[in-house]
C-alpha positions in Angstrom: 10.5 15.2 -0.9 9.3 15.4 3.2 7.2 12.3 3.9 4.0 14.5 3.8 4.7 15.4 -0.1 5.3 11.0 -0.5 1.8 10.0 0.9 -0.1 12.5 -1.5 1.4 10.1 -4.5 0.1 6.6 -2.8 -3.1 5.3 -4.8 -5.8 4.5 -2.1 -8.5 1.5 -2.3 -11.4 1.8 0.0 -9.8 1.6 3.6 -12.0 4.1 5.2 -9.5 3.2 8.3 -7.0 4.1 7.0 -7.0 6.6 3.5 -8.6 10.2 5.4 -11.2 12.5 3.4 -8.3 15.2 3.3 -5.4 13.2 1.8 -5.2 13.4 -2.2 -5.2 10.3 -4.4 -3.6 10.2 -7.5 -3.3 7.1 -9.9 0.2 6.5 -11.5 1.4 4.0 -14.3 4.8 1.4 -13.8 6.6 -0.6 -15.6 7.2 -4.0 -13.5 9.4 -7.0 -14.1 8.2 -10.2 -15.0 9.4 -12.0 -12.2 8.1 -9.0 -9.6 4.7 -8.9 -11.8 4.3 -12.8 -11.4 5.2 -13.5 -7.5 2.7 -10.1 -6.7 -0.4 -11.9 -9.4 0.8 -15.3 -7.0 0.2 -13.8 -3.5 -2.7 -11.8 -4.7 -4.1 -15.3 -5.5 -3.0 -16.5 -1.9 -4.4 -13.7 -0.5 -7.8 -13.0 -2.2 -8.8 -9.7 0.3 -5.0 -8.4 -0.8 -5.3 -6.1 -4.3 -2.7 -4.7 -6.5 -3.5 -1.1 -5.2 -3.3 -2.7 -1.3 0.3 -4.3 -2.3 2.0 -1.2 -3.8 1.1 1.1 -0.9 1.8 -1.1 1.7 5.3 -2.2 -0.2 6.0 1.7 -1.1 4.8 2.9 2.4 6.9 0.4 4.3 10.1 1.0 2.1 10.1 5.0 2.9 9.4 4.5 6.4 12.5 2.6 6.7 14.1 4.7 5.0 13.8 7.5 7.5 10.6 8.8 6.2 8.9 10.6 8.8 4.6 10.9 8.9 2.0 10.0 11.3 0.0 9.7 8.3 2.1 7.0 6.4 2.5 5.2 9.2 -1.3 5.1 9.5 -1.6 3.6 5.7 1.4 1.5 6.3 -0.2 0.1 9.8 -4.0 -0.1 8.1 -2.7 -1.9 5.1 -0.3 -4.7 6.9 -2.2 -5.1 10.3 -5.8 -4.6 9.4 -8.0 -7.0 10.5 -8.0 -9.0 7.7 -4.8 -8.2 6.2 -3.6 -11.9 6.0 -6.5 -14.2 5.3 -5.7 -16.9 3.3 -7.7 -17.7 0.3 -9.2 -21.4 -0.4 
């Protein structure tokens, strides 16, 4: 799949930034670990303005884009998600 078929199958959260009016948004179900479920429910905790939605498609964006993934668009959710301007604001 081209990296423009990849960013159709990211779930979006409210990042007006960052998801645009003409990308599509689809939901889709996983089986996780234990151990991977656990430390994402621990920094979620840490990280309060983080979500399980937020956490996949930065995660799944970042691992295709170094992976030779090539899309202005990714890159865009990738950047929005990790570097927004309160991506990492800890929690009390």
């Amino acid at each position: 799949m081209q990296g423009h078929q990849l960013k159709n199958q990211l779930e979006g959260v409210d990042l007006t930034n960052v998801v645009q009016p003409e990308d599509s948004i689809i939901s889709f179900q996983s089986r996780l670990p234990l151990s991977l479920n656990k430390a994402m429910r621990d920094f979620i905790e840490r990280y309060p303005n983080w979500d399980q939605y937020r956490l996949v498609q930065a995660a799944l964006a970042g691992f295709l884009i170094q992976n030779g993934i090539e899309s202005r668009s990714l890159n865009r959710l990738y950047i929005g998600n990790m570097f927004g301007s309160s991506s990492l604001i800890q929690g009390d």
